[in-house]
N, C-alpha and C positions, 0 to 999 in steps of 0.2 A: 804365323797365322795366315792362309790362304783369302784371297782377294776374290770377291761375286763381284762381277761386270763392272772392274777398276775400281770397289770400294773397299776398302779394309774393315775387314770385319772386327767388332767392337768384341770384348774379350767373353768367354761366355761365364753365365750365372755359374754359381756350384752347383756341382751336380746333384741329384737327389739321390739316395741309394735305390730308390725302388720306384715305380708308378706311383702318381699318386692315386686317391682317387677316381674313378672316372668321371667326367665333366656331364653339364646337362643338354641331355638328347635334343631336346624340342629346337632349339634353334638349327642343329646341323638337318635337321627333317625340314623345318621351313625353308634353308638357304637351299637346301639341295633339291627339293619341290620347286625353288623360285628358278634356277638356273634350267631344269629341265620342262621349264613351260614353252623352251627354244624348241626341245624334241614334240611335245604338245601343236603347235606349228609345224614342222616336219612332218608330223602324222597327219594332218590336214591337208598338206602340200601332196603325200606321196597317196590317200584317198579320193582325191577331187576328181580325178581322171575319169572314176568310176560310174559316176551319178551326173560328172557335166557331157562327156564324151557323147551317152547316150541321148544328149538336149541338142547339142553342137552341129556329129556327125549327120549328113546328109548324106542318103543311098538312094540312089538313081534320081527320079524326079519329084520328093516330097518336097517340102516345103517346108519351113520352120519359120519362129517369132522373130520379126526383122529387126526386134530390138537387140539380141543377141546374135553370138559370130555363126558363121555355117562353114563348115570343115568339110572337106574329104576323109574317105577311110586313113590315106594315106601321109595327109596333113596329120589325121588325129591318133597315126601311131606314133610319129614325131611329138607330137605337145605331150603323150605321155612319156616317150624318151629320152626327152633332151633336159627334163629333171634330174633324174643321173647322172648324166655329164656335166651340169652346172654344180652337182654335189662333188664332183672329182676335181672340181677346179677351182671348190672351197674350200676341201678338207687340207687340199695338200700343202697350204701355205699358211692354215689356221694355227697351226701351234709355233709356227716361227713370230708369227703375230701376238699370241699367246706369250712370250715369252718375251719380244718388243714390250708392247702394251700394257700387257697384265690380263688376265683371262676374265676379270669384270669386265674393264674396255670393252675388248672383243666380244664379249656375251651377251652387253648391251647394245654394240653398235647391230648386231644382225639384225635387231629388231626393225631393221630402219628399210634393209632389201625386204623383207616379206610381206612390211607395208605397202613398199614400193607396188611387189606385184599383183599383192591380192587389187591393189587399185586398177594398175593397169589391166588383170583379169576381169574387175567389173565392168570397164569402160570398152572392151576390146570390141572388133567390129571384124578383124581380118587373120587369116592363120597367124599371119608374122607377128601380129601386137601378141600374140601366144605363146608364140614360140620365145619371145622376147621374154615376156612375166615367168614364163616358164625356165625357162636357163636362169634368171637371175632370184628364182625361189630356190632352185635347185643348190648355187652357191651358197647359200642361208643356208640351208638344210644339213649341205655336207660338212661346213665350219663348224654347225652346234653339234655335229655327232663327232667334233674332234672336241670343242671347248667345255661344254657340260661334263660329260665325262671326266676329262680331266681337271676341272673346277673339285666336283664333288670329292675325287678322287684325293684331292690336297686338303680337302674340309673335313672329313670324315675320319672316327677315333676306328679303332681298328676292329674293335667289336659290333661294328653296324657300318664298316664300308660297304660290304655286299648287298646289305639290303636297300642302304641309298645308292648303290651305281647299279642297282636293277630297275631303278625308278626311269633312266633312260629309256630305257625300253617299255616300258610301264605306261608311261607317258606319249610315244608312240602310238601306243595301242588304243590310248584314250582318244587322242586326234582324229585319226582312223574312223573310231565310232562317234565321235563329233559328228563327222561328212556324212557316215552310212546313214546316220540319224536324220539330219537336217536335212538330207540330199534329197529322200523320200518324203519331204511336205514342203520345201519354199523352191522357187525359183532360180534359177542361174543368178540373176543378180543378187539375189540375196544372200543365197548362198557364198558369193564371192565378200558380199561385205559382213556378212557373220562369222568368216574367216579372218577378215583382215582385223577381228576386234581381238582376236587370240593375240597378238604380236603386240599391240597396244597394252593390252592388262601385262604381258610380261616385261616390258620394259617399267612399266608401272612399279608393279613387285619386286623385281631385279635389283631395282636403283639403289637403294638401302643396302645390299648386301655387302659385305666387308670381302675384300681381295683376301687371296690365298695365302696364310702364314707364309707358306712356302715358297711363292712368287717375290713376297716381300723381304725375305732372308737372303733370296739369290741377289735382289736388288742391294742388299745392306741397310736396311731400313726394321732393323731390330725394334725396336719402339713399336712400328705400326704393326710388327708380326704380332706381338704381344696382345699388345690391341684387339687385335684380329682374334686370336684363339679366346680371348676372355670372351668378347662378344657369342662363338661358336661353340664355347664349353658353358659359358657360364661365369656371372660376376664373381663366386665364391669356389671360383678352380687354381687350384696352384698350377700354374703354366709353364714354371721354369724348369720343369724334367722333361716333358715334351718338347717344348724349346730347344733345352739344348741337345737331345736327340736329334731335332729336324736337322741342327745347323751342322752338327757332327756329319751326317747324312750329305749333307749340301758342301761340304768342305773336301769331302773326300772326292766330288769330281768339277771345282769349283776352280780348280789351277789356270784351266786353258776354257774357252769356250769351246762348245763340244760343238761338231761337223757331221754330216750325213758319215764321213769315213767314220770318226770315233763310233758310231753304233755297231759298225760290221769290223771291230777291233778289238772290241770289248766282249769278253765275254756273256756277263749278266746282260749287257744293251741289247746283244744278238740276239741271244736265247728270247730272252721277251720279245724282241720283233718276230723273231720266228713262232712264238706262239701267237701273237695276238692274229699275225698276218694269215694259222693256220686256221683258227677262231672263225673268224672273218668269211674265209673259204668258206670253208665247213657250211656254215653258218646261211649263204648268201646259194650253194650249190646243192643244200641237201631238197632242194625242191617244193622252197615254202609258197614263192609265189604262184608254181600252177597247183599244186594243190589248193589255195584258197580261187585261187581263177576257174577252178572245174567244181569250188564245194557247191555252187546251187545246184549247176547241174545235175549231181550225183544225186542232192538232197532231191531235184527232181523226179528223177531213174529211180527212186527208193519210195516212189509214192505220197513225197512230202505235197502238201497243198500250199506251200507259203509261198508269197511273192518272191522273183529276185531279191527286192530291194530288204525285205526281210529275212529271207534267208541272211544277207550281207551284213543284217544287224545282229542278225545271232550268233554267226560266226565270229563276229567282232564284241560282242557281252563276253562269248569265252574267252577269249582273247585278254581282254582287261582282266576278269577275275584271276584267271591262273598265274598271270605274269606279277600280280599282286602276290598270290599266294607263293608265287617263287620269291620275290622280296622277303616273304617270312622267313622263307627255309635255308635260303643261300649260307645266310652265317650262322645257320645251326647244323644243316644238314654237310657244307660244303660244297665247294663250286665244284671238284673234280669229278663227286660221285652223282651231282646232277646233271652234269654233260655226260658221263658214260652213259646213263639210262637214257638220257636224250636221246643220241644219237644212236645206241639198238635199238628204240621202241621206234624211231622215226625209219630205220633199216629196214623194222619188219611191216611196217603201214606200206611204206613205199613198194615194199616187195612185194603185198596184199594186192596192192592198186595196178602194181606192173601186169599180174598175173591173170588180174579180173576183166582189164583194158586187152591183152593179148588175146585172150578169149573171146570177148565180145568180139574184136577184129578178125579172128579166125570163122570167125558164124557159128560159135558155139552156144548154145541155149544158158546165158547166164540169167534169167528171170530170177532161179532160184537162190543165185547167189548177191541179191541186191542189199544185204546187210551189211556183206563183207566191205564194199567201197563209204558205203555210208559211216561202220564205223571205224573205218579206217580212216576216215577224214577227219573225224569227232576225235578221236586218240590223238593222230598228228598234231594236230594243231594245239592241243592238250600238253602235250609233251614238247613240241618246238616251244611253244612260251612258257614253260618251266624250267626250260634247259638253255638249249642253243638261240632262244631268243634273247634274252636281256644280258646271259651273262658272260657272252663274249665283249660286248660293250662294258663291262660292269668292268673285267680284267685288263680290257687296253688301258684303263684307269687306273691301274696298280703294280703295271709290270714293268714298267720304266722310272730308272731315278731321276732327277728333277733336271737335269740338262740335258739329255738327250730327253727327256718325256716329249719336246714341241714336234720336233720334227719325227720321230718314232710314231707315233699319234697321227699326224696326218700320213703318214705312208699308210698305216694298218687301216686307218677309213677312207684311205682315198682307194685301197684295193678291194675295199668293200663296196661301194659306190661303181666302181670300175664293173664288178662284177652283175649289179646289179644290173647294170644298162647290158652287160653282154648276155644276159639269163633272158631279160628281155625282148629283144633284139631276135632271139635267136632259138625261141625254146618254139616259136610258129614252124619256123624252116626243121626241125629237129623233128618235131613229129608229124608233119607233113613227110619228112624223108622215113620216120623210122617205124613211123606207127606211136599210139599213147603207148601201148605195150610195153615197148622196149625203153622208151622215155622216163619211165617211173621206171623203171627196173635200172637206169642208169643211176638214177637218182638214188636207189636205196642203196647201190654197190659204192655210190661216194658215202652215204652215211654209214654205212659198214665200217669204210676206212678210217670215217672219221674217229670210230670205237678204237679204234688201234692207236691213231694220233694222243688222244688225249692220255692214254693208257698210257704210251711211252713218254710224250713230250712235257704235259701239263702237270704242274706242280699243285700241291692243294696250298693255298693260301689265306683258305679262313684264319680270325684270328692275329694274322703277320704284322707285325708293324712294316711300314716303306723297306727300313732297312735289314730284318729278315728275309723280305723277299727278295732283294737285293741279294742275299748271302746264298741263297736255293737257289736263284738264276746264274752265280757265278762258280758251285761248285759247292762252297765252302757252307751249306748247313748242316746242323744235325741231324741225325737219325727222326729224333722228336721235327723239324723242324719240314721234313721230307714226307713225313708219315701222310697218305691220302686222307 
């Protein structure tokens, strides 16, 4: 019998011939709702920029409320980017901690930096007190887009993983529209302490929640795994065929503790890093954040009469609904065939907007073409949060077995994060050098590819238990088990 982290593992129950059952929904919908009130946070954190910047930044010789900070332009591209680098420098060590600790530990302790900053955000008086709140929100952010995810991912029976690891994202989106909301009727200071009440209720909620079966088996602590899935399934679930699946699952790479080498050794470990890390890309470079950075404007150029601050709510309501309505579909529809549309419909938006932007720059009479951006904006964003928004996060969640999962996990969201800050950073100097034109036209020729990525790379995993997917990442599934 194979040994998890120096304990001998206790012999297993008999096996069952078949599933039982499947266990009751409602608790794994609550635990997985409780853990992603961290991404809830996150979405607050990566929205605030938007609504405080404009309170903050000072241009040329105005003036502002002396009770709050006064930034430069250049100060407050920093206080928006230096979020992203504190997320690359949480994410990357969150599942090794994960794995120390236990992924409650970790799920609850982040509650404690985003307090930290939302405080020091309300108190701040000078760039640096910002920069500071800000890089150490950023770390919170990037560790719960490693730990929630892979929380859920260990909770979840295998006919509604997809819909609970689309709630990451989901949640996200809710954050988001938290700030666009609030941002448009209360004050800076308020605003910062209406945020910091989100991190509070989730450690509230969080505390109660039961550790991962699966954390608890690699531990050797059989009892509390059981424990665990009863509470997760339900008092009147028979446990011991799942049970002894996980631990089977868990035995097979439980010999040695597993190393950054063993991921790029192993077959299935590669393969899943190599998707999630293409995921991610994809995901981060198909051009979501200047398309939402240019939607009022457009919705302007098109005649719309709404405020910024309203436009930014409305783009953020679609947001929430669809990414909801992708939770519906993920585990009926399949993840594979809703990235393929993803990423063509988001190919041809982008292509739409490259085309419309080249021509306006060329001094061509586009008046008449003011639908074409507009609804090319309203599509995108439509389709990114059906597709490529939640359920790349949803799959870094299920494509690693449970010893390399820590470290696997924070690579694929710390290259996400990574990329974030370099999109941002760099998408000013891009079309300052290239023109929007050519900008958005780069942006749909990566979503193009991305059609090709998923086509070739990405397995359909609706359905799978952990250890099927396992079997499709290492070669060895069926025909049945490959099928998109």
């Amino acid at each position: 019998m194979g040994e998890v982290e120096g304990q001998t593992m206790l012999p297993m129950l008999s096996k069952s011939p078949k599933p039982p059952q499947e266990g009751s929904k409602g608790p794994q919908y609550f635990f997985a709702l409780a853990v992603t009130m961290s991404a809830f946070c996150g979405g607050t954190a990566l929205a605030w920029t938007g609504p405080a910047l404009e309170v903050i930044v000072v241009v040329g010789n105005a003036t502002r409320d002396p009770g709050i900070p006064s930034i430069t332009e250049e100060q407050g591209s920093w206080v928006g980017s230096l979020m992203p680098v504190g997320a690359l420098l949480g994410a990357l060590p969150a599942g090794y901690f994960c794995n120390l600790f236990g992924r409650k530990l970790v799920g609850m302790s982040l509650a404690i930096p985003f307090i930290i900053s939302w405080g020091l955000i309300a108190i701040a008086s000078t760039a640096w007190e910002l920069y500071i709140a800000r890089l150490i929100i950023g770390v919170a952010t990037g560790a719960s887009s490693a730990v929630a995810p892979m929380y859920v991912g260990e909770i979840a029976e295998s006919s509604i993983r997809g819909s609970l690891g689309s709630f990451f994202q989901l949640m996200i989106t809710v954050g988001i529209l938290y700030v666009y909301v609030l941002g448009a009727c209360v004050s800076y200071t308020v605003l910062a302490i209406l945020c910091g009440i989100i991190p509070i209720a989730y450690l509230l909620v969080f505390f109660n929640a039961p550790e991962t079966p699966v954390y608890l088996l690699r531990k050797g602590r059989r009892s509390e795994a059981e424990a665990s899935l009863k509470r997760l399934r339900g008092p009147y679930y028979d446990v011991s065929y799942e049970l002894n699946e996980l631990q089977k699952e868990i035995e097979k790479t439980s010999d040695n503790q597993a190393s950054i080498s063993d991921i790029f050794t192993r077959k299935a470990a590669l393969r899943g890093l190599l998707i999630s890390l293409g995921l991610m890309t994809f995901q981060q470079l198909s051009g979501v954040n200047a398309v939402i950075f240019y939607a009022t404007a457009i919705f302007k150029d098109a005649g719309s009469t709404l405020s910024p601050s309203v436009s930014a709510i409305v783009v953020g309501i679609v947001q929430v609904i669809v990414t909801y309505a992708s939770s519906l579909l993920v585990d009926k529809a399949g993840r594979k065939i809703l990235l393929l549309i993803s990423a063509a419909v988001m190919a041809v938006c982008q292509g739409l907007l490259g085309f419309y932007f080249y021509l306006q720059e060329s001094g061509s009479d586009v008046s008449s073409l003011t639908l074409v951006p507009l609804s090319s904006v309203v599509l995108y964003i439509i389709i990114f949060s059906l597709g490529f928004g939640p359920i790349p996060w949803m799959m870094t969640g299920e494509l690693f077995a449970p010893d390399v999962k820590g470290p696997s996990t924070g690579i694929a969201v710390g290259l996400n994060w990574l990329l974030v800050f370099i999109v941002t950073k760099t998408f000013a100097p891009l079309k300052s050098l290239l023109g929007m034109g050519i900008t958005f036209g780069i942006f749909g020729a990566i979503c193009a590819v991305g059609v090709l990525f998923v086509l070739i790379m990405v397995p359909e995993t609706k359905g799978k238990s952990l250890d099927e997917i396992q079997q499709i990442l290492a070669g060895k599934g069926t025909r049945r088990n490959n099928v998109a």
